[in-house]
Structure formats: C-alpha cells, structure tokens
C-alpha positions in Angstrom: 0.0 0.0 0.0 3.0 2.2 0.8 4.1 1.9 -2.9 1.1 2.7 -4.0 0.8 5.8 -1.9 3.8 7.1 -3.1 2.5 6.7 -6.8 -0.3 8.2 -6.2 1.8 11.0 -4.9 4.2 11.1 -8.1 0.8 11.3 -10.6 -0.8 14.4 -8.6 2.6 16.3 -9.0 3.0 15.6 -12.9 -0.6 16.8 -12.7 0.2 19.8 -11.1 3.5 20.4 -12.9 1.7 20.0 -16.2 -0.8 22.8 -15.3 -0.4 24.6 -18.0 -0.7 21.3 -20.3 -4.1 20.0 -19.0 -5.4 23.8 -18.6 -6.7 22.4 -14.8 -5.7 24.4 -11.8 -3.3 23.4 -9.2 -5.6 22.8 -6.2 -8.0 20.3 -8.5 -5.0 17.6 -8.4 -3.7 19.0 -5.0 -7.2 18.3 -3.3 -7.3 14.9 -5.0 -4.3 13.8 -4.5 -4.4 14.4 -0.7 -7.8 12.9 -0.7 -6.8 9.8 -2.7 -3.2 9.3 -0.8 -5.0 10.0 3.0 -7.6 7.2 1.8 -5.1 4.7 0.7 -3.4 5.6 4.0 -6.3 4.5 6.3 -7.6 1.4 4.2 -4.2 -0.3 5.0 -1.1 1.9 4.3 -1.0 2.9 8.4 0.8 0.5 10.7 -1.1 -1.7 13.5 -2.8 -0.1 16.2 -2.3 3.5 14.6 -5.5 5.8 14.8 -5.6 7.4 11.4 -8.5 10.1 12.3 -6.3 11.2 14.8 -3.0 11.7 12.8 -4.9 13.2 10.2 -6.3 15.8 12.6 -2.4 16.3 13.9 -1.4 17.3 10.6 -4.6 19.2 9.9 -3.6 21.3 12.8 -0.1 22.2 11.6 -1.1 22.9 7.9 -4.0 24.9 9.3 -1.0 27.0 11.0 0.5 27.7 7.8 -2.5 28.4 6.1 -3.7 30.7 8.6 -0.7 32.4 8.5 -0.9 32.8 5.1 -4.6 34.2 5.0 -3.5 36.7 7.7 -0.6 38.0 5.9 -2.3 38.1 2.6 -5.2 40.0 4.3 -2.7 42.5 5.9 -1.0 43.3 2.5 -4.1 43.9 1.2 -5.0 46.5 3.5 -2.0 48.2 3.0 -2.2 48.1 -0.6 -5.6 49.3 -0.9 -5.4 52.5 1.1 -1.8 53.5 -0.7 0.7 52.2 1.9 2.9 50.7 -0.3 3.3 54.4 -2.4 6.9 55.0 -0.2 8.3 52.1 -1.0 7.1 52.2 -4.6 8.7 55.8 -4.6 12.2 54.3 -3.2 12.5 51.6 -6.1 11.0 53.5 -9.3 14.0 53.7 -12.0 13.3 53.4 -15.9 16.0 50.5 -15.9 15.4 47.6 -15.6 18.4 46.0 -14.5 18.3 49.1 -11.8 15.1 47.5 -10.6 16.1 44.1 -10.4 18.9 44.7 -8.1 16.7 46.7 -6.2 14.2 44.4 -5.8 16.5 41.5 -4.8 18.0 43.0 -2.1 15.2 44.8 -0.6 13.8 41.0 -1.1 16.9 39.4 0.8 17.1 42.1 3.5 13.1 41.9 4.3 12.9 38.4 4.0 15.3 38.0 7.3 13.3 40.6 9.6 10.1 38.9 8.5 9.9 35.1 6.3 10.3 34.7 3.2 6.1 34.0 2.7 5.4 37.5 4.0 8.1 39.1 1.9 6.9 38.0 -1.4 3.6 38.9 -0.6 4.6 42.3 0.1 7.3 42.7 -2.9 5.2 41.3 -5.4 1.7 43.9 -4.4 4.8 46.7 -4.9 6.0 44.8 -8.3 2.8 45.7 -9.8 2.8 49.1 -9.1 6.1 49.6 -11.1 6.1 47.1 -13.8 3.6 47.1 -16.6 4.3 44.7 -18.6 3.3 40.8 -17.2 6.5 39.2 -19.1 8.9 41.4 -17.4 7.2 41.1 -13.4 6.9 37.3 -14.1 11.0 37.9 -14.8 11.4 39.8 -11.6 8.3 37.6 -9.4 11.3 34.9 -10.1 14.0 36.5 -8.6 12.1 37.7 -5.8 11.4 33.9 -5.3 15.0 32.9 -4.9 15.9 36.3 -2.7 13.0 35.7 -0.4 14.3 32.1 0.3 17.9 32.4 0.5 17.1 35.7 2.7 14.8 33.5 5.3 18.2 31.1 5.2 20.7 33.3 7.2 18.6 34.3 9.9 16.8 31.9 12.2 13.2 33.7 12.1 13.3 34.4 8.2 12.4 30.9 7.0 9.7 27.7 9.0 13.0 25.3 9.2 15.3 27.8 10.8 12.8 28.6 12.8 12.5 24.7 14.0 16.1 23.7 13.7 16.7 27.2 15.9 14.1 26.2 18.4 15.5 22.8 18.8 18.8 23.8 19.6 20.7 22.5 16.4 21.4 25.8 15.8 22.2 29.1 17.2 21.8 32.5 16.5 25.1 33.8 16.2 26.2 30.8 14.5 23.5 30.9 11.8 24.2 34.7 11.2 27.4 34.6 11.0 27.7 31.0 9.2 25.1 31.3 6.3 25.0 35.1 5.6 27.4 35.1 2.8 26.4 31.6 1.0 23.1 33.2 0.9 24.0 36.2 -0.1 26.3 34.5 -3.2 23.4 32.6 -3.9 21.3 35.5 -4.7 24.0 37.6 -6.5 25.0 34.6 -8.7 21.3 34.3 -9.4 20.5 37.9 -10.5 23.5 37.9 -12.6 22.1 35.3 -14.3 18.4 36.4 -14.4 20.5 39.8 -15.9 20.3 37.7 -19.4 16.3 37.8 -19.7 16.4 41.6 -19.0 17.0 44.1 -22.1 15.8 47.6 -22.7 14.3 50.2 -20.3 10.8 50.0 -18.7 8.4 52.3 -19.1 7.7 55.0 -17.1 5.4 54.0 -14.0 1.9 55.7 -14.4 1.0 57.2 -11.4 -1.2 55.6 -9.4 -4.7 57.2 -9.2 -5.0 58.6 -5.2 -6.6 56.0 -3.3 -10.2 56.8 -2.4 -10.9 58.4 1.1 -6.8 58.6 1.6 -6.1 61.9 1.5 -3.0 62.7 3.3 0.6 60.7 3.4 -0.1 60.8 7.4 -3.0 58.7 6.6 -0.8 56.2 4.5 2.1 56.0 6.9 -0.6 54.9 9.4 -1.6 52.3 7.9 1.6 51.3 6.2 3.4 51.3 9.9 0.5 49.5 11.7 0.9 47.0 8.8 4.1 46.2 8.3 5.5 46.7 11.8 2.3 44.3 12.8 4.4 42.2 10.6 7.9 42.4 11.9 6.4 42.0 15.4 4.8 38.1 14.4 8.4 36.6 15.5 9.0 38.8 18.4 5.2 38.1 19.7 6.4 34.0 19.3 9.3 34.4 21.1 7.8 36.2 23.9 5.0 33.6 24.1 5.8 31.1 22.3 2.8 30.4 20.5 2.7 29.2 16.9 3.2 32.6 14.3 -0.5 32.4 12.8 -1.5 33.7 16.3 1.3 36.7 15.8 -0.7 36.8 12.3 -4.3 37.5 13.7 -2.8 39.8 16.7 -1.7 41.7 13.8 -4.3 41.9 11.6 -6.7 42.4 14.4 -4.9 45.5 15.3 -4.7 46.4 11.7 -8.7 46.0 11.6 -9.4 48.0 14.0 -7.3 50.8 13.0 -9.5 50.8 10.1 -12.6 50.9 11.7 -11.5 53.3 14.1 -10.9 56.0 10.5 -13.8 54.7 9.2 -15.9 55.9 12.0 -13.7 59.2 11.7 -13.9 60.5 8.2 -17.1 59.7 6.3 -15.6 59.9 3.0 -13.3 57.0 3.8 -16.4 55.0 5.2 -18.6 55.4 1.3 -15.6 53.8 -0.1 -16.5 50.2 0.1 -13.9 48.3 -1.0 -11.2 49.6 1.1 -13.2 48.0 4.0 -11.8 45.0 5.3 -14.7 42.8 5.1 -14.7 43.8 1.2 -10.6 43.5 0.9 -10.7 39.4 2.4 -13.4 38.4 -0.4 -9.7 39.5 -2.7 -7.5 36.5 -1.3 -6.3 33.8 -3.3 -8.1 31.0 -1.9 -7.1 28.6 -4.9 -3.9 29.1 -3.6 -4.5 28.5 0.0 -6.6 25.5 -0.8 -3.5 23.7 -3.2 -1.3 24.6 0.3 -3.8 22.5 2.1 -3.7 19.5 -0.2 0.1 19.3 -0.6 0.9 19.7 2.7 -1.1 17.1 3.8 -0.7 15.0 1.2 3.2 15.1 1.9 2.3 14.5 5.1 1.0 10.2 4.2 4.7 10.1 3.1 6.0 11.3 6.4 3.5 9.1 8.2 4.5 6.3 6.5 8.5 6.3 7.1 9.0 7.6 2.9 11.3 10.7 3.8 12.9 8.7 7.3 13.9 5.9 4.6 15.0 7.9 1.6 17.5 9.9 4.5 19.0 6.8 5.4 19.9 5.7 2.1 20.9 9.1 1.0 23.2 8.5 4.6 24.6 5.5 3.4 25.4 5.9 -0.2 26.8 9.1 0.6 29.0 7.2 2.8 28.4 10.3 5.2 29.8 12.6 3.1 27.3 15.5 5.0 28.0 18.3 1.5 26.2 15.7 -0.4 23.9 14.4 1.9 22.3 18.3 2.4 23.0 19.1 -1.0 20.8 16.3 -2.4 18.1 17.4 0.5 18.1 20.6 -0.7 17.3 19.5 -4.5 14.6 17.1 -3.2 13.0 20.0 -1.2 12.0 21.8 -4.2 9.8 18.7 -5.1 8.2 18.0 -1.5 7.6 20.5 0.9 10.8 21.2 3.4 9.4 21.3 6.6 9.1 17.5 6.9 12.5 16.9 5.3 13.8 18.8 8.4 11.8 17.0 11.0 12.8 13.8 9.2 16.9 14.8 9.9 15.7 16.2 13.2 14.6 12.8 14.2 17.2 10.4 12.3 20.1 13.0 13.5 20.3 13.7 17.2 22.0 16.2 18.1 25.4 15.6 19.5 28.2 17.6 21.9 30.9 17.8 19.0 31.2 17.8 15.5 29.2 17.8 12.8 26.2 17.4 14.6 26.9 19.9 17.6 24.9 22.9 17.7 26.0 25.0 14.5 27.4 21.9 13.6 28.3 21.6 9.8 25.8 19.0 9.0 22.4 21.3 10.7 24.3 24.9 8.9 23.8 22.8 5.9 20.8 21.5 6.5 19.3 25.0 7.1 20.9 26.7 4.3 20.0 23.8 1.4 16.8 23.1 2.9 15.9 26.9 2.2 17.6 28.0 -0.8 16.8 24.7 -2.8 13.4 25.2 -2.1 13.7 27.7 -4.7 14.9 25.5 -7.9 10.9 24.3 -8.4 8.1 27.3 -8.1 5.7 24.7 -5.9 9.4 24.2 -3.6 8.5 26.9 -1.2 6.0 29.2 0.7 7.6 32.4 -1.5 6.8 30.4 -4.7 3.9 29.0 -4.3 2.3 32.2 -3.7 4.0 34.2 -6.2 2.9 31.5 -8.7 -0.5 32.2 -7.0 -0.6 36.0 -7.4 1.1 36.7 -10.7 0.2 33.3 -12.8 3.5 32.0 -13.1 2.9 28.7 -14.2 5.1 25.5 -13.0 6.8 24.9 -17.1 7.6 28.5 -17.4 9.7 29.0 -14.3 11.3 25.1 -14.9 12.7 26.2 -18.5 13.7 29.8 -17.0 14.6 29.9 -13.8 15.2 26.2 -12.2 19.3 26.6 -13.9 19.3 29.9 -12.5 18.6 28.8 -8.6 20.7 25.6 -8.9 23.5 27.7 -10.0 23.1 30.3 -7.0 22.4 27.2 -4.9 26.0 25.8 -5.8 27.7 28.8 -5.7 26.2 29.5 -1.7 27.5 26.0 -1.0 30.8 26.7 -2.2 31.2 29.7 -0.6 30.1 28.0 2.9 33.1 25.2 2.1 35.8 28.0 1.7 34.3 29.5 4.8 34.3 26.2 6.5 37.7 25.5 5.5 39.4 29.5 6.5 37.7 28.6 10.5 39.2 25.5 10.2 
C-alpha cells in the first residue's frame, strides 16, 4: 500500500506540474491527490494499532497554522495596498532600468525576507511589483528572482524561514552561529542568481503611471498609518512567538486584528473613507487567493501520508549511506529534493534520524544542521511549488510551473551551488 501511496503522490505532482498542459488548476490535483493518498493511508497503508482520524487531525492542525498564517498576511497586504501604503516604497524603487530595478528588488527582497519570512516578503514585494512594472513578461521575470531572494534571505537568519525557525528552536542551531555562518552563502546565492536572471532583461521600462489617489486617503499621514500598523504588525509576528511562544499564525491574527481596527477606528472618523466600500476589510478578504490556499492544504497534507509512512525517514537513510556520510552531499541532495516535497518534513525527518550531539558535525551549529538550514531553504527555490515564496508568487502573478522550470530552475541551482561553495571556503578558512 505504501508503494502505492507514493505513486499516487508522483501522478498528482505531474498533474500539477503539467498545469499549464491540461489547462486544470493546481488545487483540482492537489485536493485529490491528498484525498486519494490520506484514503489509501487509512484502508491499509497505516501500521497496526495507529489511529488514522487522529494523525490526520495532527497534521490538519499544523497545515492549518500555515495556512492561517498565510490568510492573515495576505489579508494584511491587502489592506496596506488598498489604502496607498505601499506608495513609499514604490517611490524608493521607481527607475526606468530595468536591471536598476532588479537589483533593487532582490535586495530589498533578501534584506526583508530575514526581519520577517520569506512567505510574508513576497507577498509584500510582489503587491509593490505591480505598481512599477507594466508589462506581465517582465514582473513574471522579476516575481522569479524575488522567489529565490526571499528564500535564500529566510536562510541566514533563524526567524526568516519555517525550518530555521524549527532547527533554531531545537537547539541545532544558534543565532550567532546561523548569522554569522550562512550570511554570505546566501547572499552569493542571490548575486549569482540575479547575474544570471541579468540575461532575460533588455531595454528600459516604461515609465510607471502614477497611481490614481486612493479613495478616502487623503493625506501621506494617513498612509504611513496604515503602512506602519501593517508592516510593523508584521515584523512583530516573531518577536510576539518568542515572547509567548505560540505558533506565528497567532502573531498573524494579533496583527491583523490590530490592523482592523485601525481601520474601523478612521472609518468611524472620516465619512468619505467610510462610502468607499472596497477599502473596507470585510470587502478587501473576499480579494485572497483562496485557490492558492486550498493547493497549500492539499500538498501539505498530502506530503504528510509520506511522512506518516517512514518515505522521507527511509530515503535519509539511504541518502546516509550511499553518501557514505559525506554530509555536503547528503544536504546538497536534501536541498534538491526539497523543491519537489515541501521542506518542513525533510527537516523533521533529519531532526529525528540526527540527534544532536556535543561535537562535531552534529553539535549545535554543527556543519551538518548549517547545511541543512541553508540547502533546505535556498533549494526550495529551484521548483516554483518548492517553497512558501513560490507558491504564492505563482498564486498572485500566474506563473505557471513549465515557465519557471525552463527559466529559472538553472538559474537557482546555479546560486544554490555557488552559496555551497562559498560556505566550504568558509568552513575551511575557520578551520
């Protein structure tokens, strides 16, 4: 049964890679394929004695996590978007070239990416993409390289990406050590990376049209309000978990909340502001992606039957032992599988097979879990369904999965390597 929950698996990604083939969307095969691998799960796939309502629920409740998360931040960006908040930053990264504008982007991307995640980055990047790129060819260009700066930015810092966050938490790694270890691979990664997306761009862009005022905003005090509430609601998510410790999506909705009632508060002040309907936020949430949301709830948990049934644990110890322990290729190859499954289980997998130890490679900041962290993030980034950033920016700008494999997968590998190089000749100067 095992097998055939793992081809089961295989035939709902071609599906979903061949989106643009069968002309179907991404959460059709998602949805079915979660369905179809949970069912073949419970009708004999589970071991003895193992309550499958139950484990299903568990992993309910930590996709639900993510996707509430997801919904919050989404719902945030909107708000900012549709009362003019993101007019300062637009401002700061106009330029008529477009190799100006891609540099811009990328490390605004990388830098933002590391105070909040990666997820919440692309969101806000790509709502500010659209205000200074016109044409779709040329922001589906730049939607790429804000994929690979959002992930190798969440890969230096130990709030910026889910496994950081976990290995972080777990004590594998520290932060010092994960600053000061995996800034500069990440930061090759993305250089090598917009160098080569540099290829794709030619010309100049055309002037930005300036945005119509938005309705019932009429002063910039107005817009920094909402922009500050908003984006430092944001940037306080990971300060509100470590202070708690509860999950982020809780950081989310504190947030939002806030941000919700700031609204309400100007709506009850200024009439004008209160006629225009769709910048209220019961108007703005009808405006989320929810085909999006809903493929991030089938893959998850349809990645999650492979964890339940020992798939990832097995393929680690063979990758272990054909490797011959040889911990560059062991990550590396980790790194290139997480852009086909999600990461997050990939880590928990190593989490479990590799306990930590007091020295060497497995210590905290050990090689092995600086690896880990690193190619677990950036690879993530070779595939557009390989991470949070590109699902979503696949989500919000159309990209589909062929397009970004013949254009961009050579581009991430190639940062990819170059980051893992440039961790060896650190590695290697320490030593």
């Amino acid at each position: 049964m095992v097998t055939a929950i793992v081809v089961f698996f295989i035939l709902g990604y071609l599906c979903i890679a061949l989106e643009s083939v069968l002309k179907i969307n991404k959460a059709v095969p998602a949805l079915l394929m979660c369905v179809g691998c949970w069912t073949l799960y419970a009708c004999g796939g589970a071991d003895p004695g193992v309550d499958t309502s139950s484990r299903l629920l568990h992993h309910l409740g930590e996709t639900c996590e993510i996707l509430f998360f997801l919904m919050g931040a989404m719902t945030i960006v909107e708000i900012v978007d549709a009362n003019g908040g993101f007019f300062f930053v637009q401002n700061a990264l106009a330029t008529k070239s477009k190799r100006t504008l891609l540099w811009r982007i990328t490390f605004m991307t990388f830098i933002l990416s590391a105070i909040l995640d990666n997820l919440t980055t692309s969101i806000v990047m790509v709502m500010v993409l659209r205000k200074l790129v016109e044409e779709p060819r040329d922001r589906m260009l730049f939607g790429g390289i804000i994929i690979i700066a959002a992930n190798a930015g969440g890969a230096f810092s130990p709030i910026g990406d889910v496994t950081t966050i976990m290995l972080w938490i777990r004590g594998m790694l520290s932060t010092g050590g994960v600053l000061s270890q995996l800034f500069l691979p990440s930061l090759a990664s993305v250089i090598v990376s917009g160098l080569c997306v540099q290829l794709y761009l030619k010309g100049e862009l055309k002037a930005p049209e300036q945005t119509a005022e938005a309705p019932g905003v009429q002063h910039n005090s107005d817009r920094m309000l909402i922009l500050c509430v908003g984006v430092g609601g944001l940037i306080f998510v990971p300060i509100f978990r470590m202070l708690t410790g509860l999950a982020p999506f809780m950081g989310i909705l504190l947030a939002l909340g806030l941000l919700w009632l700031v609204s309400e508060y100007r709506c009850n002040r200024n009439a004008l502001f209160c006629e225009q309907s769709h910048l209220k936020v019961t108007t703005l949430l009808s405006r989320i992606d929810m085909a999006t949301i809903l493929f991030f709830l089938g893959i998850l948990l349809a990645v999650a039957t492979l964890q339940e049934t020992h798939v990832l644990t097995a393929f680690g110890q063979w990758l272990n032992e054909v490797s011959d322990g040889n911990h560059y290729l062991v990550t590396g190859i980790i790194g290139v599988v997480s852009s086909i499954v999600d990461n997050v289980p990939l880590v928990a997998g190593c989490m479990e097979m590799y306990p930590i130890a007091q020295a060497g490679d497995f210590a905290c900041d050990g090689l092995f879990w600086q690896l880990l962290a690193y190619c677990a993030g950036v690879g993530g980034s070779m595939l557009i369904i390989g991470s949070a950033a590109g699902v979503v920016v696949m989500g919000l700008e159309k990209i589909s999965f062929g397009w970004y494999l013949r254009r961009f997968t050579w581009i991430a590998f190639t940062g990819y390597i170059a980051g893992i190089g440039v961790y060896a000749l650190e590695t290697l100067f320490i030593s």
